[in-house]
C-alpha positions in Angstrom: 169.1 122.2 90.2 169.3 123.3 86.3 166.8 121.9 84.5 166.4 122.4 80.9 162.9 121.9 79.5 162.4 121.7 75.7 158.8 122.0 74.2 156.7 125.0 75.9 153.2 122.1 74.9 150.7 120.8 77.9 153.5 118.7 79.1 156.3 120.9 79.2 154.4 124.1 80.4 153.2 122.0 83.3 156.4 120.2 84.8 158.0 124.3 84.2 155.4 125.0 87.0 155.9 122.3 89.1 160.0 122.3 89.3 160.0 126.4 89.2 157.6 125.8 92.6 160.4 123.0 94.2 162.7 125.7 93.3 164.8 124.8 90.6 166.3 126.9 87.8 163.9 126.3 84.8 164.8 127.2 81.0 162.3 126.2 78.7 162.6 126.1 74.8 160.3 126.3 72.2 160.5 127.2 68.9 156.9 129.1 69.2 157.3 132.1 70.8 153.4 132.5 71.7 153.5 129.5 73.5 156.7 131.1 75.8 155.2 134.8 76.4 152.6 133.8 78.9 154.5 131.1 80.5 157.1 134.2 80.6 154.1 136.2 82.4 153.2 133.4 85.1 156.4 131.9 86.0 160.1 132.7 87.1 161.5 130.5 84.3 164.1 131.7 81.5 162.6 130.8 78.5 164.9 130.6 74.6 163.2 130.6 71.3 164.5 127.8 68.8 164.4 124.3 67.3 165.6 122.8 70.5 167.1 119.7 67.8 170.0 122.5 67.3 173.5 122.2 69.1 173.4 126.0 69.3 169.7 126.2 70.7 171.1 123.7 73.4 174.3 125.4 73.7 172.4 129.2 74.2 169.7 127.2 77.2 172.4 126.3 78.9 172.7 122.2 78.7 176.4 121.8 79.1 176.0 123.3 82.8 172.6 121.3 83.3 171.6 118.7 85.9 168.6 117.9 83.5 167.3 118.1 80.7 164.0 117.3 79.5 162.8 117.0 76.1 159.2 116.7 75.7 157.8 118.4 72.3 154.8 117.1 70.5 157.3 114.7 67.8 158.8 111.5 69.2 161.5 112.0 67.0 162.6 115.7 67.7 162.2 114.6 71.8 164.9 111.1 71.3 167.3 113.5 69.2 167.2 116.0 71.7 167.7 114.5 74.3 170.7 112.4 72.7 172.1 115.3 71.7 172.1 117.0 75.4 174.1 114.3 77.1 176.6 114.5 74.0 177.1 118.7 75.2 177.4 117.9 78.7 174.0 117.6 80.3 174.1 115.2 83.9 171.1 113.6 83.2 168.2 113.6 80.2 164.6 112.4 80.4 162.6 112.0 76.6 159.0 111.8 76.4 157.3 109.4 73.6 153.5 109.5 72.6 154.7 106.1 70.8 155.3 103.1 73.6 157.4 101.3 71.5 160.5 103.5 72.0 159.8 103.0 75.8 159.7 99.5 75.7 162.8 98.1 75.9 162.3 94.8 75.2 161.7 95.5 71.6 164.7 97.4 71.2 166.1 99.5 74.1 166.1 103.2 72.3 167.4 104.4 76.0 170.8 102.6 76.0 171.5 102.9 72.3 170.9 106.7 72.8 172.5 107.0 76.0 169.4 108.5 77.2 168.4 107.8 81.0 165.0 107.6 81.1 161.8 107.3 78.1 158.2 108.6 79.9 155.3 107.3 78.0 152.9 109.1 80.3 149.5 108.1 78.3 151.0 104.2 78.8 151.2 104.4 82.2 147.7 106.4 82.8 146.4 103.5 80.6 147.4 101.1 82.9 146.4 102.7 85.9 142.7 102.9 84.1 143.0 99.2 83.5 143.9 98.6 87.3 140.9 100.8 88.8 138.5 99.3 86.5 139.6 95.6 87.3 139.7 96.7 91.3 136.8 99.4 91.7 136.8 98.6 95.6 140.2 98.4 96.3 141.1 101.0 99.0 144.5 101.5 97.3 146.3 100.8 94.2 149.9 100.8 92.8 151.9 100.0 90.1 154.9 99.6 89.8 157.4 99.5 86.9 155.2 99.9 83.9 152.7 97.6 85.2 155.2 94.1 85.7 154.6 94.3 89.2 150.8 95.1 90.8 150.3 95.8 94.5 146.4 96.9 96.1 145.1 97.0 99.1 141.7 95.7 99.7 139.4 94.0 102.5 138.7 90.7 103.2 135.3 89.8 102.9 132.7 87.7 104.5 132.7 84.0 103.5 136.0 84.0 102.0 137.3 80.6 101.9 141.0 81.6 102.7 139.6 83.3 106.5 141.4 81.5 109.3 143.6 79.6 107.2 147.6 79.9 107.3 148.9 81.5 104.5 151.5 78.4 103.7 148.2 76.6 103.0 146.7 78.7 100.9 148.4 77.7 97.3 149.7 81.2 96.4 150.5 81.3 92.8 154.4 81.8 92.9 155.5 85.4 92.3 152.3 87.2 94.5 152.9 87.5 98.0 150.1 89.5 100.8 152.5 91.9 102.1 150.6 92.9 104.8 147.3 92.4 107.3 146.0 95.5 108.7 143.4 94.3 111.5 141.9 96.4 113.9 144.2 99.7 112.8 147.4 97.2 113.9 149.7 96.6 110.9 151.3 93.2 110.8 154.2 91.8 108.2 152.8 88.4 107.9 154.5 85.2 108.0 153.6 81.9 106.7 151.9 80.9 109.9 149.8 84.2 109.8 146.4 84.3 108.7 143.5 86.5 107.5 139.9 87.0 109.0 136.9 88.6 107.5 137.3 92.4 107.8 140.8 92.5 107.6 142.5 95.2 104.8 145.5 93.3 103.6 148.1 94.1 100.8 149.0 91.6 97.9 151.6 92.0 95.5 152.5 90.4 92.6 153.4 89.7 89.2 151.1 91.1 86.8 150.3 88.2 84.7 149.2 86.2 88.2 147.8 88.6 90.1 144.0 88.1 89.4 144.8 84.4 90.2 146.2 85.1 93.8 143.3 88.1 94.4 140.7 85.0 93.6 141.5 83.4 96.5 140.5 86.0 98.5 136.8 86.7 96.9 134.3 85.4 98.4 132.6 84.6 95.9 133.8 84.3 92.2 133.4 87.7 89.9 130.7 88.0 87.0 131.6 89.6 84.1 131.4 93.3 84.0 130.7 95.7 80.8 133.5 98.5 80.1 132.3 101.0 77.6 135.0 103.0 76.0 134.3 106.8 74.2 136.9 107.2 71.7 139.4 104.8 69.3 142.8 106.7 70.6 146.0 105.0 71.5 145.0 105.3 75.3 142.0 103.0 74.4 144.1 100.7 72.6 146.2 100.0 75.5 143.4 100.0 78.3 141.6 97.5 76.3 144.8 95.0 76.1 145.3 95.4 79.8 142.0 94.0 80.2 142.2 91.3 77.8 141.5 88.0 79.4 140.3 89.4 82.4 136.4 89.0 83.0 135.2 92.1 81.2 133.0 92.7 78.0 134.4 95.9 76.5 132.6 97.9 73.7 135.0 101.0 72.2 132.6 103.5 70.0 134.7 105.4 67.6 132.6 107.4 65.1 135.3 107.4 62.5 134.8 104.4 60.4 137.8 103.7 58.9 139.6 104.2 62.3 137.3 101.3 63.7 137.6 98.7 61.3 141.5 99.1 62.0 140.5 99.0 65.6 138.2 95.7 64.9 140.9 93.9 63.2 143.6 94.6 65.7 141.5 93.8 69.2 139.3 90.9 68.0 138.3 90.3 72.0 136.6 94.0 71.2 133.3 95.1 70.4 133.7 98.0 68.2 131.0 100.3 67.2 131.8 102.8 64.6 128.8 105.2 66.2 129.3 108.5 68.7 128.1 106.9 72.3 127.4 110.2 73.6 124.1 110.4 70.5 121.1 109.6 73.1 119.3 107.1 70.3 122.9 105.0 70.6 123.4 105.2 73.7 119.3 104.0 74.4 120.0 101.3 71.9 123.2 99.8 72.8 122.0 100.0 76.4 125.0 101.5 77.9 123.2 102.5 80.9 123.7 99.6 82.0 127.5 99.3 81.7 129.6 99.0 84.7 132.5 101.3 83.7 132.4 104.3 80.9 135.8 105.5 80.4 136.3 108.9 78.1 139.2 108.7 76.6 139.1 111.3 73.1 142.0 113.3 72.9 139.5 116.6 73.3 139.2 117.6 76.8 135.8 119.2 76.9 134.0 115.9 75.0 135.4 113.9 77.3 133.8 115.8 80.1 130.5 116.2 78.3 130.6 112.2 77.4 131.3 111.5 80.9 128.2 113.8 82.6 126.2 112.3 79.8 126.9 109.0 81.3 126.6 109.5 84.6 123.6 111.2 84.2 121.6 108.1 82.3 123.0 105.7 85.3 126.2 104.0 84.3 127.6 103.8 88.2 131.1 104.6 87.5 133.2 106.7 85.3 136.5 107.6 84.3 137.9 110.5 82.2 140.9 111.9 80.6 141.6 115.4 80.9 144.8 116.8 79.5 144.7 120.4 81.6 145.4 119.7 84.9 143.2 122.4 86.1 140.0 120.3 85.5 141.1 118.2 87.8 139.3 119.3 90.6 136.1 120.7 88.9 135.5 117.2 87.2 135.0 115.4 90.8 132.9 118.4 91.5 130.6 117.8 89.0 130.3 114.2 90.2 132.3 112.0 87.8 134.2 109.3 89.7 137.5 109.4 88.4 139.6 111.6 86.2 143.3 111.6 85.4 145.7 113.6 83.2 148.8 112.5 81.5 151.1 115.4 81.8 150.2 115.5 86.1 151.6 111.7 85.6 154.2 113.6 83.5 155.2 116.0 85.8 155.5 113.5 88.7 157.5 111.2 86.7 160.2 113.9 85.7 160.2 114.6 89.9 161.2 111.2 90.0 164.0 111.5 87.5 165.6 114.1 89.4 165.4 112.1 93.0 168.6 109.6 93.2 168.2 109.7 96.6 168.9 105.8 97.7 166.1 105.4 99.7 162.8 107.2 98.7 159.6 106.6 99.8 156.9 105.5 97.3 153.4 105.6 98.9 151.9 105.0 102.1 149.3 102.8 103.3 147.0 102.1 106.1 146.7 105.0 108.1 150.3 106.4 107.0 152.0 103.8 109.5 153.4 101.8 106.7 155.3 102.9 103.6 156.5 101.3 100.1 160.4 102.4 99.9 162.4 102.3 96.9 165.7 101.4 97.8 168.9 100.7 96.3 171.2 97.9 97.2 174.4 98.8 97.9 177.9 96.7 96.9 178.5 96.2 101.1 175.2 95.2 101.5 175.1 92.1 103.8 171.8 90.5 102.8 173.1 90.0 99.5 174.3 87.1 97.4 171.9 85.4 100.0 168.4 83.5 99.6 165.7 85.5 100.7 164.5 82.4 102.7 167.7 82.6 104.7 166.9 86.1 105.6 165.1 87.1 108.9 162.9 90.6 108.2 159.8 89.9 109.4 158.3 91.3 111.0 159.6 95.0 110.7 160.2 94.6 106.6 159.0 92.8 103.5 160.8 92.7 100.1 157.8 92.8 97.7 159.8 93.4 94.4 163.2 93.2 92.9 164.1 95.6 90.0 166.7 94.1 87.9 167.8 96.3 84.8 164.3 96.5 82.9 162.7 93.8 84.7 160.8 93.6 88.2 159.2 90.9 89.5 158.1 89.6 93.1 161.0 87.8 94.5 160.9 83.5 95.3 161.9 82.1 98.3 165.5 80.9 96.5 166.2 84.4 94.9 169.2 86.3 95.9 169.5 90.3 96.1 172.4 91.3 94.0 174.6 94.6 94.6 173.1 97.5 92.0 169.2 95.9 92.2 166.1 98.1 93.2 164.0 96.9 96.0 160.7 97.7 96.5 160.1 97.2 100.3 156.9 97.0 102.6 157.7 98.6 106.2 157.1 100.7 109.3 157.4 104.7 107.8 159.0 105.3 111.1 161.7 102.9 110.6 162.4 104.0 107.3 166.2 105.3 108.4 167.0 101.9 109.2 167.0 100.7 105.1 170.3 102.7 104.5 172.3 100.6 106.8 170.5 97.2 105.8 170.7 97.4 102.3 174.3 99.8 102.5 172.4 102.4 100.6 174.8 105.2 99.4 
């Protein structure tokens, strides 16, 4: 495919690499030529100096002949202009990246349709989130979110004393919109019905609705959850959003931010917060506020290398697990090596979700689960499709397949009994990987 690519920064640079290596045709504009001469160097990408904003710029990379384009320079502004502007000359499809979440969040004001731009990335939103959900489930043998965080789906084993072991599952007072998806017992996966039930050492999988999903994952603790402390390095947007993920949920959550001003602000706008306008990584604040013994330390300062250094710091003087940010990919891997527990970076969450831009396959795969024998498939529901118009109660899939989520324009949620699938919907369904063929013809896929 032709793929356009405007801002040469951490985000653009990367995704260059990543779509030049699937084998696409990559042009990449930037107004700074130093930031294009080594990417010139390293890979087979045509690269155009200019304000990317320009018709002509546009016009000279190529967008009218395009199959994407991606705007993704350092100003919100420049990248929703751009990218308007593309689909104006010609370009199939166009994919704007926001720093700001509230031109990706459509229900404020939906920026996408007004602009006629297909999709708004918010990559630092969506690492947020999946922060929030590994912090709330530090056990969990897998976790997934789906559409910005509406719909949450982990996989997790039952343990001993559970109160729900043995029971049916049509007695176990699910809260509506969660469902378990699955039992994996003794390596055998199972689509479970509402006769089915779970033992102690069974992995399951329960989906469901965001705002209800701790409530359903309760009934399958043991024993109820304490609270647990969170300390967060750094007042940046990223913190902003991890901490109102977690609001409400059992955790105590301190955010140091050594700019004063910037804290207050942060005080007055997360009252469930502790904020300490200090630097968490100075060993007399970090003895005094006793953040040893913290559950979580999450790094999350816009700097790379302090993020690191606050991370070892707190590993060192015990804090049992932590999480940083790193925006070069490349650290990646030499962060676990140093012993940290989890690291993530925005533009690899970036790069993955432009991929996903460019797949309109009808069925794709997701993830997998278990030992690879079950999948999550995306897929789309076609106008012939034969389960539709229908209530999902009426509709015989177990046990080969489970609809765990219905995307309807902006929304998805986990479907109710009485819900129908209509003709243009996204389904997220729970089934055998080697059975995946058999979605095109159920759903009429095309």
């Amino acid at each position: 495919m032709r793929i356009v690519i405007c801002g040469a920064g951490e985000v653009g640079s990367h995704a260059a690499e990543v779509l030049v290596r699937a084998d696409h045709s990559v042009t990449l504009v930037d107004r700074d030529g130093a930031r294009l001469r080594p990417i010139e160097d390293a890979i087979d990408a045509r690269t155009v100096q200019g304000n990317c904003a320009r018709s002509d710029i546009l016009i000279d990379a190529g967008v009218e002949q395009c199959d994407l384009l991606v705007a993704a320079t350092d100003c919100d502004e420049v990248n929703l202009l751009t990218a308007a502007l593309a689909k104006r000359l010609g370009a199939i499809k166009v994919v704007a990246r926001v720093h700001d979440f509230d031109f990706a969040d459509r229900r404020l004001f939906d920026y996408g349709e007004t602009l006629d731009i297909d999709h708004l990335i918010c990559p630092e939103y969506s690492t947020a989130l999946t922060i929030a959900q590994n912090i709330r489930n530090p056990a969990a043998l897998a976790v997934e979110t789906f559409a910005r965080g509406q719909v949450e789906m982990q996989q997790f084993q039952i343990a001993k004393g559970c109160s729900a072991s043995g029971k049916p599952l049509s007695s176990l007072s699910l809260p509506q919109g969660s469902r378990l998806a699955a039992v994996i017992r003794d390596g055998v996966v199972s689509i479970p019905d509402s006769s089915s039930t779970v033992e102690a050492g069974d992995a399951v999988v329960l989906v469901a609705d965001a705002p209800v999903y701790d409530s359903a994952r309760k009934i399958f603790r043991a024993t109820p959850r304490s609270h647990r402390a969170v300390v967060i390095q750094g007042g940046t947007m990223m913190s902003e959003w991890v901490c109102r993920a977690l609001r409400g949920r059992a955790f105590s959550i301190r955010l140091f931010e050594p700019d004063r001003e910037r804290a207050e602000r942060l005080a007055a706008d997360l009252e469930w917060v502790t904020v300490l306008a200090s630097d968490v990584t100075d060993s007399t604040v970090f003895a005094e506020e006793r953040v040893q013994e913290a559950d979580h330390f999450v790094a999350l300062l816009d700097d790379d290398e302090a993020n690191i250094i606050g991370g070892v710091l707190a590993k060192l003087r015990g804090v049992d697990s932590v999480t940083v940010i790193v925006q070069r990919s490349t650290y990646l891997d030499s962060v676990y090596a140093i012993g940290l527990d989890r690291a993530y970076s925005p533009r690899t969450v970036a790069a993955k979700q432009i991929e996903d831009a460019l797949d309109g396959r009808p069925v794709r795969t997701m993830s997998t689960l278990a030992d690879g024998s079950v999948s999550v498939f995306r897929v789309r529901v076609g106008p012939e499709c034969e389960i539709a118009e229908k209530r999902l109660r009426t509709i015989k899939l177990t046990p080969d397949w489970s609809i765990i989520a219905v995307q309807r324009g902006d929304v998805t949620r986990v479907p109710h009994a009485n819900d129908e699938l209509k003709p243009g919907d996204e389904v997220l369904v729970l089934g055998k990987t080697d059975r995946g063929d058999r979605l095109k013809e159920i759903f009429d896929a095309g």
